[in-house]
N, C-alpha and C positions, 0 to 999 in steps of 0.2 A: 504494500500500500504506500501512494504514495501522497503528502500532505506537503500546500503551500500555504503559508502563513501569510497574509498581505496585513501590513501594519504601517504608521507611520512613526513608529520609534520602535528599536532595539537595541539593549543593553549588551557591549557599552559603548555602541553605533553612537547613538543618539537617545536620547534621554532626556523626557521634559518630567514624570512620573512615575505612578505602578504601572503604566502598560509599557512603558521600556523593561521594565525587570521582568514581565509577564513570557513576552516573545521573547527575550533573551534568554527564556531558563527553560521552557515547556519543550519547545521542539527537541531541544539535547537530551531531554526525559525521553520524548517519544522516541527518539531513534534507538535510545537504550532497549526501548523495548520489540525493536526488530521492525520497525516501520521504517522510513524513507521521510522526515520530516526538514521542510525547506522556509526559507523567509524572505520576503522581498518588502524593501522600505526604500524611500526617497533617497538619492545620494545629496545628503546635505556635507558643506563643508566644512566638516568637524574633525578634530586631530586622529581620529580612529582612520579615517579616509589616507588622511598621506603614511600612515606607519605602516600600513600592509600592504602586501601585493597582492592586484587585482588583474584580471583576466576579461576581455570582449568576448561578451557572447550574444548579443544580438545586436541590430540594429534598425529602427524602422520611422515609422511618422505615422501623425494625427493631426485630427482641425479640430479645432475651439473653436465654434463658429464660423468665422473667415480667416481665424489665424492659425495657420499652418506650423506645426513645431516638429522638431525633431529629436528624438530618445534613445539612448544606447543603457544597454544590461550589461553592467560587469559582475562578477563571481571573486569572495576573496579567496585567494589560492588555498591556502593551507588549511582551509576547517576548522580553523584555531575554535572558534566558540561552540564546537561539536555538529553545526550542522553548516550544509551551505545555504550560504547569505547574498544575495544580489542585490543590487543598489541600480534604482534606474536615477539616470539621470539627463535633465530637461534644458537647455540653458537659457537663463533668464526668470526660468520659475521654482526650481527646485534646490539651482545654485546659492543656496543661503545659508548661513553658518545657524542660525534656529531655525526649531523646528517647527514652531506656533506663531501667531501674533502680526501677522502680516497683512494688508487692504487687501489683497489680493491670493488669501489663502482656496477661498471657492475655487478659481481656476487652478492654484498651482495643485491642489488632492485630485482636482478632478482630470487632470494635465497624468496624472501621478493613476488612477484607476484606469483613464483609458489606454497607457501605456503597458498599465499590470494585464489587461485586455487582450491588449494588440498583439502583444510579445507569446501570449496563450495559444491563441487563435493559431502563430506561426510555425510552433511547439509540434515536432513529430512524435512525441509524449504524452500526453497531458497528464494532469495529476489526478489520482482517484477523489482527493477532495480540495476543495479551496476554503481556507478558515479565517474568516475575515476581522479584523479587531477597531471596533466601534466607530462614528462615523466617518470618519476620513475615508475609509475605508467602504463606505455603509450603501456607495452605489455601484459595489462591483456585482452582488446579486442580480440587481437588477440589469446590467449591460449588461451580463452573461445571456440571461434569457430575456430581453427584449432589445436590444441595440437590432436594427436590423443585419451591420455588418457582423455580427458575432455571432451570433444566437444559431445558426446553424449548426457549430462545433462544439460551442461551450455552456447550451443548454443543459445539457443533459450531465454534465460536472456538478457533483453535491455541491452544495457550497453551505458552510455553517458559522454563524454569526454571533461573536461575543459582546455584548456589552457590558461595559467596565466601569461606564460613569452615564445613565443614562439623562443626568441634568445636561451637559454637553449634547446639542443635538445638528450643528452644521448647517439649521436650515437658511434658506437663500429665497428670494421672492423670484416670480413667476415671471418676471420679467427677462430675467436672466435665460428663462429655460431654452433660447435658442445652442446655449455651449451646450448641452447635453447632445450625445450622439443619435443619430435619426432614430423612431421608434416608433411604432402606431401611435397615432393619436389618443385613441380609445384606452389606452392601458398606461395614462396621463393619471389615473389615480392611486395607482402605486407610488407615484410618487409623492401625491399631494397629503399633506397632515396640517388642518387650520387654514389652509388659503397658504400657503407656503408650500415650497420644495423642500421634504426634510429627507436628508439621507438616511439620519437612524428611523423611520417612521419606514422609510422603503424597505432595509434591508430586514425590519422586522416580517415586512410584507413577501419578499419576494426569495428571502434565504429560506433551503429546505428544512433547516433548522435553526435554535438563538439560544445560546447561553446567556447568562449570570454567573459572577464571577465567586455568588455564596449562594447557599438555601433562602435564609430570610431576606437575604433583598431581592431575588426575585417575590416573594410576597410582598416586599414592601412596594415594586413596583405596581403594584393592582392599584394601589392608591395613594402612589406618590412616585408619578414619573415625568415632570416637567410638562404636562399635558398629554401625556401618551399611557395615560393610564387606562381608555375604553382601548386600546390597541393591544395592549399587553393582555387584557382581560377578554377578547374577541381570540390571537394568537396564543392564550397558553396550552393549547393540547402540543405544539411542537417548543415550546420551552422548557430548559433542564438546567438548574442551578449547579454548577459546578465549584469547588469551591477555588480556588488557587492554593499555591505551595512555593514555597521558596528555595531557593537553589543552596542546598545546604555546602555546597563546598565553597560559593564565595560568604557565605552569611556562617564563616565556621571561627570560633573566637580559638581555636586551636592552632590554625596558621593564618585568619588575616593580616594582610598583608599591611593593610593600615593603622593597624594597633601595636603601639611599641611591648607590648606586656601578653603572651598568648596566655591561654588558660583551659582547662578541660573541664568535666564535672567535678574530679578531684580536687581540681587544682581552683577551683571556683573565685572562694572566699578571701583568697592570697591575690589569683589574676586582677580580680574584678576593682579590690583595693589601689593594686598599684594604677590600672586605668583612672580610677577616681583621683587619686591624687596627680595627675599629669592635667586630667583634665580642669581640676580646683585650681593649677599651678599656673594655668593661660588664663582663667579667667575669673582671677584674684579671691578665691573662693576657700574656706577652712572642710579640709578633707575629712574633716571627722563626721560633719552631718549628712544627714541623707540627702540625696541630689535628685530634686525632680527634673524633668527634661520635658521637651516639647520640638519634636523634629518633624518639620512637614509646610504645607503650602498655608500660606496667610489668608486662609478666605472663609468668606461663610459657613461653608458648608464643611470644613473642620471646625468649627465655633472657636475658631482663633480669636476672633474680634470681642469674644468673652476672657481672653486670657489676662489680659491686662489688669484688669478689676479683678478676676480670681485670685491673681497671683498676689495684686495688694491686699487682698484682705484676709489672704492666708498668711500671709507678713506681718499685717496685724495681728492676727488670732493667735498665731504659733510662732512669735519672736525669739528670731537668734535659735528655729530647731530646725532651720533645712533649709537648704540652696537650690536656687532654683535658674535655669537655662532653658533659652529659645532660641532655636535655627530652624528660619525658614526666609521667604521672601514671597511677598504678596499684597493684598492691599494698602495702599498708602497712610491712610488712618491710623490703623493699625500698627501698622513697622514704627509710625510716630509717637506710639503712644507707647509702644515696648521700649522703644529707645529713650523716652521719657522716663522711665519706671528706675532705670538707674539710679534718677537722681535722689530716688527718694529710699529706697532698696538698702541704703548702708551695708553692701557688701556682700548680700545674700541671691542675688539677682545679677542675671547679666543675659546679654542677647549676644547673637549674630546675625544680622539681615543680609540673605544673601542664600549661598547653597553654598556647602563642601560635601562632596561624595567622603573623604579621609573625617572631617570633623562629624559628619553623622555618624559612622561605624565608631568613631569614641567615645562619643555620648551614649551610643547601645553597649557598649562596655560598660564605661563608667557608671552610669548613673544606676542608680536604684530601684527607680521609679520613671514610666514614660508616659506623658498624660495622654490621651486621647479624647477628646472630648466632642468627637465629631456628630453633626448633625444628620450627615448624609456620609454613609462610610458602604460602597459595593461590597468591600474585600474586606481592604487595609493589609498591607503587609508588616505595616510599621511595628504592629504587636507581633509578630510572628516573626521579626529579626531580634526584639527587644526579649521575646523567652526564651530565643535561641541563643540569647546571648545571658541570661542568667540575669535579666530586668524584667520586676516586677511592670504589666501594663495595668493604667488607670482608662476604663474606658467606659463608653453610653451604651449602652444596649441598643446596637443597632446594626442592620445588615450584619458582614462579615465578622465584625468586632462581636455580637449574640453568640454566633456560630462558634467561635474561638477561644475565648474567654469565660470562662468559671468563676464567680465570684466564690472567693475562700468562704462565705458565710454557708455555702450551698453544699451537698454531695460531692466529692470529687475535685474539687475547688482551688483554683490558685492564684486569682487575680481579682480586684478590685472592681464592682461594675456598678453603674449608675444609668438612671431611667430618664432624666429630662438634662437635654441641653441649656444649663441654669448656672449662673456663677453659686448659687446656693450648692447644688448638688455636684460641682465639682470643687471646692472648699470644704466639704461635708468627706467627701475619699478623700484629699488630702489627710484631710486629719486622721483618719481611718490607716491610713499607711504609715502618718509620720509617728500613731500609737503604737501600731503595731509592731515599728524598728524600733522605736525605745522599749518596750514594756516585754515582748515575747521578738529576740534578735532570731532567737536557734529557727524558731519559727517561719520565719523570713527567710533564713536560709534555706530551710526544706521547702519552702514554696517554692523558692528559684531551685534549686535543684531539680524539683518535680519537673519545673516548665521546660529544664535546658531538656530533659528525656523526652518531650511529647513528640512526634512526629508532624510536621507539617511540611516535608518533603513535597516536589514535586512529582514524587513515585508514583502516589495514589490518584492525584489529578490528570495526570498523563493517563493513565491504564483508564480512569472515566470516558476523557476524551476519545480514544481509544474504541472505548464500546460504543460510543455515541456515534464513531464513524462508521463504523459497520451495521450499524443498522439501516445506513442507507446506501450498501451497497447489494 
């Protein structure tokens, strides 16, 4: 069997999120398991592009309307990230060192699916499935079986569809819809969701199947999917929540490669210490207390924009018993008001706005504690590196985070969990965690012990995927 991934990030290609780490780790699962699993993303120009060597393997064109482009497929040579990986690239639309955030992102995915198309079509191969990753991606179902130029060869290719952040939806007004490739008239409602062009509203329509990247949040999506909640609730006899897993050998605190200090299960309580003090050393912090952390995107829909007040009023409440750290970068407000909280924090508090790939894998070391207080969480991988690394997660009950996570109060129990998105209810687990380091330590320990043993591998995810494809072969 053989499996092509279309996405617009792979780790560590390109990476704006979890769906870089997604594609970067699943296909190398699946071939493990005697499949043929492949990936094709945008060749943007990012440092991963000049360090390896790359191979021509195809070359062709397309029109956007009247404007005629040209695309070539390279291959990197060696397989280094366990599967191969092609990169199309478009010049003038693709050619950009990010991978989001542009006027003109509509045409450049859409530049970017009908080349993933074109190059198919050409293919004296094809692949038993196409597995497509959320909307950038979200109208190759549909050009497969309705573009008139394609639909002849590449109808009848499964194709199955993940979504990974159903808030994100790509859609584009009707005006535009002359750039889409020729296509009956009549089957113009595949496309339409609200008087708009929505690509994830399409590829829910027209892929032979759609993943979820957890169990509960596809429930959550029945009634809360940025307006696509009669869609999900019309399509879910071919919906299947899968959950994600994490690629245990770069998320492994035994040989990362980024942490000055490795450590194992044994070796826990000694590792985990000396990260904590390297990390208190950069960011003038007293290593004896416990270290909350907060790693991830500045937006809504993690209730970042609640952290600020959290954090001061846990500052209040629990003076001079815990240190607290944020790395992320996102909304403006927000970054202002984190950066603000120094002044008032005496020493207990400190930020980074911005991204480090190296400073997040220390803080999963280091710290003790990783909040999550997300409103809207698909997955989340962020807990699933942080108990792989022997930190306790603070998280909402919701989507992936439900799925994951055990609150220690419960049966089987090893983390923190809370029910509403509230500076009350996350102040409310702080204090829950910062009693339970002072008053029961050993405790603490055996939680994180518990969690570094759970399995959240890629293994299990792959083998789902797996059976999901076979079923429509």
């Amino acid at each position: 069997m053989v499996i092509l991934h279309v996405a617009a990030e792979c780790f560590p290609v390109a990476k704006a999120g979890g769906l870089g780490d997604v594609v970067g780790a699943l296909p190398k699962y699946q071939n493990r398991l005697g499949v043929t699993s492949k990936v094709v993303i945008p060749m943007y120009r990012t440092p991963f592009l000049y360090q390896e060597e790359w191979e021509l393997v195809h070359e062709g064109s397309q029109f956007l309307q009247e404007h005629f482009f040209k695309y070539s497929v390279i291959r990197e040579k060696s397989n280094k990230l366990g599967f191969d990986l092609y990169l199309i690239d478009i010049n003038g639309l693709l050619d950009r060192e990010k991978v989001y955030g542009y006027p003109d992102d509509v045409e450049r995915f859409l530049a970017f699916q009908l080349s993933v198309c074109d190059w198919l079509f050409s293919c004296s191969h094809l692949p038993d499935i196409v597995h497509c990753h959320d909307h950038h991606c979200g109208l190759v179902p549909f050009i497969m079986t309705q573009a008139n130029q394609f639909r002849s060869r590449l109808q009848a290719i499964p194709t199955v569809f993940t979504v990974h952040n159903a808030q994100y939806q790509g859609a584009f007004d009707w005006s535009k819809q002359a750039i889409l490739p020729p296509h009956d008239s009549w089957k113009c409602n595949l496309l339409d969701w609200h008087g708009q062009i929505n690509p994830l509203a399409a590829a829910i329509k027209t892929a032979w199947r759609v993943t979820t990247v957890s169990y509960s949040y596809l429930t959550e999506l029945m009634e809360n999917a940025g307006g696509l909640e009669k869609l999900f609730q019309t399509e879910v006899e071919k919906c299947t929540g899968i959950l994600n897993g994490i690629d245990t050998e770069i998320w492994d605190p035994s040989s990362d490669p980024y942490l000055l200090y490795h450590y194992s299960l044994q070796s826990m309580i000694e590792g985990k210490r000396k990260n904590k003090e390297e990390i208190c050393k950069e960011f003038g912090m007293d290593p004896s207390l416990p270290l909350f952390s907060f790693v991830g995107r500045l937006v809504g829909e993690k209730a970042a924009d609640l952290l600020p007040i959290a954090i001061q009023d846990a500052l209040l409440h629990n003076p001079g018993r815990a240190n607290y750290i944020v790395l992320g970068t996102g909304e403006k407000e927000t970054e202002y008001q984190l950066q603000e909280l120094r002044n008032i924090a005496g020493g207990f508090y400190n930020c980074y706005i911005g991204y480090q790939e190296a400073l997040s894998h220390s803080l999963y070391a280091g710290s003790d504690f990783i909040l999550m207080p997300s409103r809207v969480e698909p997955c989340g991988l962020n807990q699933l590196y942080a108990m792989r690394f022997g930190t306790m997660p603070i998280v909402r009950r919701v989507g992936g985070l439900k799925d994951t996570v055990i609150d220690l109060g419960d049966s089987g129990g090893y983390g923190i969990c809370f029910d509403q998105p509230s500076v009350w209810d996350i102040t409310y687990s702080i204090r829950r965690a910062i009693n339970l380091y002072y008053d029961n330590l050993k405790d603490y320990h055996n939680y994180c012990s518990k969690m570094m043993q759970l399995d959240f591998s890629w293994d299990k995810a792959a083998g789902n995927y797996l059976n999901l494809y076979r079923t429509l072969k």
